[in-house]
C-alpha positions in Angstrom: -3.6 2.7 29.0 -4.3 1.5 25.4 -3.2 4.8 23.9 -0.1 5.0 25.7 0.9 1.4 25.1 0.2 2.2 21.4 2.1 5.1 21.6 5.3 3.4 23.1 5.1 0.7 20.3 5.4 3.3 17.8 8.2 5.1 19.3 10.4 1.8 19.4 9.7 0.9 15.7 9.9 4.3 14.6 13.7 4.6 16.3 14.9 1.1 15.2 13.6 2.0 11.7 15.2 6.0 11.7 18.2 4.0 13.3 18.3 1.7 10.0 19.9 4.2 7.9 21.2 7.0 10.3 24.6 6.4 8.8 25.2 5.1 5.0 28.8 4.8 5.7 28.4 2.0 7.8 25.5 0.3 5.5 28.1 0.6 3.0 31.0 -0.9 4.9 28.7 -3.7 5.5 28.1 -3.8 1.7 31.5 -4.3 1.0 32.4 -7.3 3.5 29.3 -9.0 2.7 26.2 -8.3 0.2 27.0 -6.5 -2.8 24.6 -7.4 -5.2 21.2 -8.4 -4.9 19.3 -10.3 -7.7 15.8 -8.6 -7.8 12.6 -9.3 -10.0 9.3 -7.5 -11.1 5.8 -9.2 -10.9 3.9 -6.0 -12.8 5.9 -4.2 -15.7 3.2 -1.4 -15.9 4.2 2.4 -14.8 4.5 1.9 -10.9 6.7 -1.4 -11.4 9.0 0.6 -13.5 9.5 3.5 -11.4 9.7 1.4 -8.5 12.4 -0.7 -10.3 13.9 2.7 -10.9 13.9 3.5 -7.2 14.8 0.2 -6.5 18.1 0.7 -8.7 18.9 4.4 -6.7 18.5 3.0 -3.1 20.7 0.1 -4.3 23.5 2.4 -5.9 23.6 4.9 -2.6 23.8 1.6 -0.1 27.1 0.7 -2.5 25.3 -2.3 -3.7 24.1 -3.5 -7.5 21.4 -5.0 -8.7 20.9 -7.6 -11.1 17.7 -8.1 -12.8 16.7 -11.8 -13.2 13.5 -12.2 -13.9 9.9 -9.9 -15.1 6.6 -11.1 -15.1 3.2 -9.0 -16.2 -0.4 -9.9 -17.4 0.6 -8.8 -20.9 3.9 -10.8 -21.9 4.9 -7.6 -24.4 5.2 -5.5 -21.0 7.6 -8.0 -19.5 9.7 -8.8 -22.1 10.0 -4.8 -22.7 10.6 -4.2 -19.3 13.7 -7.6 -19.7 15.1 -5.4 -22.9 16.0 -2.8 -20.6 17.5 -4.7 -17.6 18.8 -6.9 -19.3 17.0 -9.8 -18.6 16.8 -13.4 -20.6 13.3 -13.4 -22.5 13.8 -17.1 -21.3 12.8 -15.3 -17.8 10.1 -13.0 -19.2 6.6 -14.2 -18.6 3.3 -13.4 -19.3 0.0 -14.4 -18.2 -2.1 -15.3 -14.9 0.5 -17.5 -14.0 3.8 -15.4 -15.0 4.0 -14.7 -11.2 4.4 -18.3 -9.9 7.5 -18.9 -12.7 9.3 -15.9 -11.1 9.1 -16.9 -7.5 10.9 -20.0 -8.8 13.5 -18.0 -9.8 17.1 -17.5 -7.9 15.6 -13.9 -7.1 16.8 -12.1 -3.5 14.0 -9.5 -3.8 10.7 -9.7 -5.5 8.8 -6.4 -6.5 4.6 -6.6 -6.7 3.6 -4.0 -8.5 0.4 -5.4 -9.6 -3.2 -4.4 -9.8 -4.5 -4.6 -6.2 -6.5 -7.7 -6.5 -3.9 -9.8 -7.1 -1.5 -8.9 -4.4 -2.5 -11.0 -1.4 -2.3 -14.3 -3.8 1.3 -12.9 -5.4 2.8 -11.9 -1.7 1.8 -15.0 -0.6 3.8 -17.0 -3.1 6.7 -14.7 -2.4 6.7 -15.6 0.6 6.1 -19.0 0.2 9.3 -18.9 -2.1 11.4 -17.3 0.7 11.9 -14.2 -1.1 11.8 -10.4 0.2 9.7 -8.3 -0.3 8.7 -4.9 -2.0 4.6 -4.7 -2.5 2.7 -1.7 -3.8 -0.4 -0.4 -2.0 -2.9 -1.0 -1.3 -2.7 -4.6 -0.6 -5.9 -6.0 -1.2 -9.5 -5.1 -2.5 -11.9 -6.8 0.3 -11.9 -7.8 3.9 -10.7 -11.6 2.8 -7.5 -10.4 0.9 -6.6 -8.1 3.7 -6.4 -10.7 6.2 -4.8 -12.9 3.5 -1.5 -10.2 4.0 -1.3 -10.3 7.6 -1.5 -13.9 7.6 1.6 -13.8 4.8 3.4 -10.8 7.3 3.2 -13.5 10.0 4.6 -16.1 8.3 7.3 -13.9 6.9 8.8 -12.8 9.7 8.9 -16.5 11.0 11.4 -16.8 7.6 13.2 -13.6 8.8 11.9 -12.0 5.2 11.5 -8.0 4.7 8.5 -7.2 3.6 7.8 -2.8 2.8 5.0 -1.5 1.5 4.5 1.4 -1.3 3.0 4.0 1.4 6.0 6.1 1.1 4.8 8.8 3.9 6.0 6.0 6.4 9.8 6.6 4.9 9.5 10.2 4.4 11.6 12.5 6.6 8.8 15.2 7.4 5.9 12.7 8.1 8.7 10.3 10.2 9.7 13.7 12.6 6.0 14.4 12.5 5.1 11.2 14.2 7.9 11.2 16.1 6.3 14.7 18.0 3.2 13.4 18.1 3.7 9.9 19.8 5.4 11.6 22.3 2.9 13.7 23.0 3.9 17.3 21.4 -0.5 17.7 20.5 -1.5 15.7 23.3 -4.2 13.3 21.8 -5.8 13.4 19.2 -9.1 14.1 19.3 -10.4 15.1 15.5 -8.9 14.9 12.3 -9.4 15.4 8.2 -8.0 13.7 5.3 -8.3 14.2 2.1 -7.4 13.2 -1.4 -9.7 15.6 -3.6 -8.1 14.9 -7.2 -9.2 13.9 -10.7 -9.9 10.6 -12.2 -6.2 9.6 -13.0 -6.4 7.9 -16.3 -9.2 5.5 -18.7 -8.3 3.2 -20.9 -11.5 2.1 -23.4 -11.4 -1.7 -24.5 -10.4 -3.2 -27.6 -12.4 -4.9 -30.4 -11.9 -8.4 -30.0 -10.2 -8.1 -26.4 -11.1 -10.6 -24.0 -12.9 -9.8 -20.1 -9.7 -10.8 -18.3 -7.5 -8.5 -20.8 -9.8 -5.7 -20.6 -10.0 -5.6 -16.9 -6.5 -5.6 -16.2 -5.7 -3.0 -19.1 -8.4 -0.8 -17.1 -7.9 -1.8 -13.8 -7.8 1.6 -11.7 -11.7 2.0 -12.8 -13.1 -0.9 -11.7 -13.9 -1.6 -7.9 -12.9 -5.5 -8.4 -9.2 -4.8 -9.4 -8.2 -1.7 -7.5 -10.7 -1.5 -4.3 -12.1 1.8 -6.2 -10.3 5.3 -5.1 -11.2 5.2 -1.5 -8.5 2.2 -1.5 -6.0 2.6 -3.9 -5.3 6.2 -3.5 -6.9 7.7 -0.3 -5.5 4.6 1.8 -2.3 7.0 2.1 -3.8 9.4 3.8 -6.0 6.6 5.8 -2.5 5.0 6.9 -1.6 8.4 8.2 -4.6 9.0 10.4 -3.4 5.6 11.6 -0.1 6.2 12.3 -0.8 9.5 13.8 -3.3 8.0 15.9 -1.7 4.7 17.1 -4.7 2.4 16.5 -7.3 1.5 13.5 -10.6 2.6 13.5 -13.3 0.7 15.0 -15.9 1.7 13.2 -16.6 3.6 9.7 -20.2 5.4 8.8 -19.9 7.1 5.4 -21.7 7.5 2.1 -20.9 8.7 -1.5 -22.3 8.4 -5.5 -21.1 8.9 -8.8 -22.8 10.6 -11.9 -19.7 11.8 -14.0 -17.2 8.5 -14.5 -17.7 7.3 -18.0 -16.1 4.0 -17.2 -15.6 1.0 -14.2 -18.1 0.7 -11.6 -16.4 3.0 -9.3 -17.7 5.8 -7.1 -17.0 9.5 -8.0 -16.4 10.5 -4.3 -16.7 9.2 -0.6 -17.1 11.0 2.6 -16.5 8.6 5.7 -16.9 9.5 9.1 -14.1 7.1 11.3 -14.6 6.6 14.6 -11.0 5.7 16.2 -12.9 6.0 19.6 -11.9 6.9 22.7 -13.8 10.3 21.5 -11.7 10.9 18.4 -13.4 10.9 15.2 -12.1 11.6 11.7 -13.4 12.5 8.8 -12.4 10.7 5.2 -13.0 12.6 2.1 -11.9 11.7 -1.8 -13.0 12.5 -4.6 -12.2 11.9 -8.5 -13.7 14.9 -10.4 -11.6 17.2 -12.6 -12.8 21.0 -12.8 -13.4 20.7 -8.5 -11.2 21.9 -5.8 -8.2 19.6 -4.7 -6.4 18.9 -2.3 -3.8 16.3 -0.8 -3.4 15.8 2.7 -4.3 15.5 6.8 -5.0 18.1 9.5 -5.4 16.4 13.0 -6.3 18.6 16.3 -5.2 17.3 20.0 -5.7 18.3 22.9 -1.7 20.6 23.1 -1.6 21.3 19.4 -2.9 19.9 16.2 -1.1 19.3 12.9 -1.8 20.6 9.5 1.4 19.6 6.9 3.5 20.5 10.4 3.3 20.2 14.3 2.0 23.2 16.0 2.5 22.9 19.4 4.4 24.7 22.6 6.0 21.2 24.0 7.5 20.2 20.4 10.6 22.1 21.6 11.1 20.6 24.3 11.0 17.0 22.3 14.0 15.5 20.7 13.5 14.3 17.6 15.8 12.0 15.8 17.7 12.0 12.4 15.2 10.3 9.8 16.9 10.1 5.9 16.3 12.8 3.6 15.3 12.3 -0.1 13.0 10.6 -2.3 10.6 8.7 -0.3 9.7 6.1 -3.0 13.5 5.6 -2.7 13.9 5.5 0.8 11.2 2.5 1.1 14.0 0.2 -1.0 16.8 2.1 1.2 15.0 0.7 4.1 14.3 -2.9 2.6 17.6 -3.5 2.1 19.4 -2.1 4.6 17.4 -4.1 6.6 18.2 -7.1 4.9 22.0 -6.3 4.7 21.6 -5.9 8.6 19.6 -8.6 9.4 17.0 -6.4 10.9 14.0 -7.2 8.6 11.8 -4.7 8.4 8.0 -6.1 8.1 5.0 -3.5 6.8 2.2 -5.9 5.9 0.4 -5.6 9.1 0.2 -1.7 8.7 -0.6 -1.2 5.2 -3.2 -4.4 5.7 -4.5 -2.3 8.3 -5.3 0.9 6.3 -6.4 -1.1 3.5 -8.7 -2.9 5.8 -9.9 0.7 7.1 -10.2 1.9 3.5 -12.4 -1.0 2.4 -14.6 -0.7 5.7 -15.1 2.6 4.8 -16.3 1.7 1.0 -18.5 -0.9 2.2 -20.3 1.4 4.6 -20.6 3.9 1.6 -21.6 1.2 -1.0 -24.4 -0.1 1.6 -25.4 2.6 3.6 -24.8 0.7 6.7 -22.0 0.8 9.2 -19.1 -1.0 9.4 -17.2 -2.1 12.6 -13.5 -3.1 12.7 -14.5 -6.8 13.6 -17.2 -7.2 11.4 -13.9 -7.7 9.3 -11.2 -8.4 10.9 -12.7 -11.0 14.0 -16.9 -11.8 13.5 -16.9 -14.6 11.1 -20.7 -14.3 11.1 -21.1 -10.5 9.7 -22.2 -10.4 6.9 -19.0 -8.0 5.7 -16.4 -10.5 7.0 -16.4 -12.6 3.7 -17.3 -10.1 1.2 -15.2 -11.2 -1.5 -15.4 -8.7 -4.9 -15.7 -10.7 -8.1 -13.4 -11.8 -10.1 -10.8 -13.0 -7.7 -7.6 -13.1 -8.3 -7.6 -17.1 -8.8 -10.4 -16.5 -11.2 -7.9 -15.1 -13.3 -6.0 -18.3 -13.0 -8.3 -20.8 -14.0 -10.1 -18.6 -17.0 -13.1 -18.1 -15.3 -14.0 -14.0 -15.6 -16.5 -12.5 -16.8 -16.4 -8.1 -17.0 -19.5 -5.8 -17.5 -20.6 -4.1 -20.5 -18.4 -1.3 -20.8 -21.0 0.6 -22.2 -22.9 0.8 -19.0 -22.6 2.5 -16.2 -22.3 -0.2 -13.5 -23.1 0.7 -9.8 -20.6 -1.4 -7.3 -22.9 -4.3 -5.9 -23.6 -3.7 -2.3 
């Protein structure tokens, strides 16, 4: 009964939000007799706020809308103020610093980009919407079992304000994975009953510190290597193909046994892979692998097997003829998430991910917690028993340790192990 419940949820959000853009002409009409500009800002000027401002600007230019840039904010006030040069923003309204965020949510701002390091984004969305201002967040969305319930709490409160909040896990607004789940929730492989993900890659990028550079700087400059800012690979890059396994499925897993090591990274505390075992019960298991080595075998992506059919990159099933599936948009996907913000705000429909992408952080973070201490982790040790001891594992610094000064980073020149 669960399952199928699940199952009928999905199938209503997934039309109302295929529905959302099944005709740009009539987005655009809208456009025309009402919004026609939004005033949009970035909190995050590094490589993933300026593409998504770039994606931003494309979704904006095929709904028949503009865009007017009014205010940037980054750790490093050089970024911001670069990133104002070429939108033509004031430096008056380029800011810098642990508190650049707050000054742009006092802005006149419509829309409000959080592109981020991980760590900071459950403080930064919650003073979005505080401020009353939509939303566009990269994932994931947090880096321990506190921040992640920090976002749902925010989602909630959002969509008492009627506010739009989308997430940066663009496989949710891509055509393929949208008909996909469409087949799947109505059955085309029956259910589900194993699965695979991976994200089998290379570390991405290491950025050595400074002479003279202080911990906070140094941190955020290297943020994707340390477990504290980015929620180590498992979270910021494998939660894609987490979200999927949750999507697919219709439900989060309840519990996650998994281990993993490192002996190659030359920097961070991070792990060098992670092999999880999630246990969405109901007999379906799935297993979790990533892995950030170079020279190794990769591989991007999710195989699921059901009980009619299974999917590997595409449905394989008998019944999948027989099952209508609905006109999704074509294109970019990291264009089609702001397609999908605004349309929904130009229609008044908001559209409101941070209880999704929460809960595949959430899973993500279980899973690196189980690896990190070689226990198991259930779903309500984080997300309902306030007395496990995982509930209020916090990682160190936080993000309002940032604020206040008070940060203190490890010697770069040792290899640091994550603390269990």
């Amino acid at each position: 009964m669960t399952s199928e419940i699940s199952r009928r949820s999905f199938i209503n959000r997934t039309a109302a939000a295929g529905a959302m853009l099944s005709s740009f002409s009539i987005l655009n009409a809208q456009a025309q007799g009402g919004i026609k500009e939004f005033k949009v800002a970035l909190v995050g000027c590094g490589g993933r706020g300026n593409d998504a401002a770039k994606n931003c600007v494309a979704a904006a230019k095929q709904l028949g809308v503009t865009i007017k840039w009014v205010a940037a904010a980054d750790w490093f006030e050089g970024k911001a103020k670069g990133f104002g040069s070429r939108y033509g923003i004031p430096e008056t309204q380029c800011f810098g610093g642990a508190d650049g965020y707050q000054k742009v949510m006092a802005s006149d701002a419509d829309i409000v980009l959080l592109a981020t390091t991980p760590n900071f984004r459950p403080l930064h969305l919650e003073a979005a919407v505080e401020a009353g201002k939509h939303v566009f967040m990269e994932k994931p969305v947090a880096v321990d079992p506190p921040g992640a319930r920090r976002v749902i709490a925010a989602g909630e409160k959002a969509k008492l304000k009627g506010l739009s909040i989308v997430a940066g896990t663009q496989r949710r607004h891509q055509d393929r994975y949208r008909q996909a789940a469409h087949l799947i929730h109505n059955g085309a492989i029956g259910d589900i009953l194993v699965g695979q993900i991976y994200w089998l890659g290379r570390v991405p990028w290491v950025k050595r510190r400074d002479a003279g550079q202080s911990d906070a700087d140094y941190l955020v400059k290297n943020w994707l290597n340390w477990s504290m800012m980015s929620g180590d690979h498992i979270c910021e890059q494998h939660v894609h193909n987490i979200d999927v396994a949750n999507w697919f499925i219709g439900r989060n897993p309840i519990v996650a046994n998994g281990f993993g090591g490192r002996s190659k990274r030359q920097t961070g505390d991070q792990y060098d892979f992670f092999s999880i075992d999630f246990d969405y019960g109901e007999g379906c298991h799935v297993h979790s692998m990533c892995r950030q080595n170079k020279g190794c075998y990769s591989r991007v992506g999710e195989v699921f097997t059901g009980t009619k059919g299974s999917y590997n990159g595409k449905v394989k099933s008998d019944s999948e003829l027989t099952i209508k599936v609905p006109s999704f948009p074509q294109g970019n996907p990291y264009v089609v998430e702001h397609l999908d913000l605004m349309s929904g705000i130009i229609k008044e429909e908001p559209l409101n991910e941070a209880e999704t992408v929460a809960h595949a952080t959430m899973a993500a973070i279980m899973g690196r917690i189980s690896a990190y201490t070689g226990q198991i982790v259930r779903w309500s040790d984080v997300m309902q028993n306030e007395k496990s001891k995982f509930y209020n594992r916090a990682l160190i610094p936080t993000a309002e340790a940032f604020e206040t000064g008070n940060v203190t980073a490890p010697k770069d020149d040792v290899i640091s192990i994550p603390p269990a």
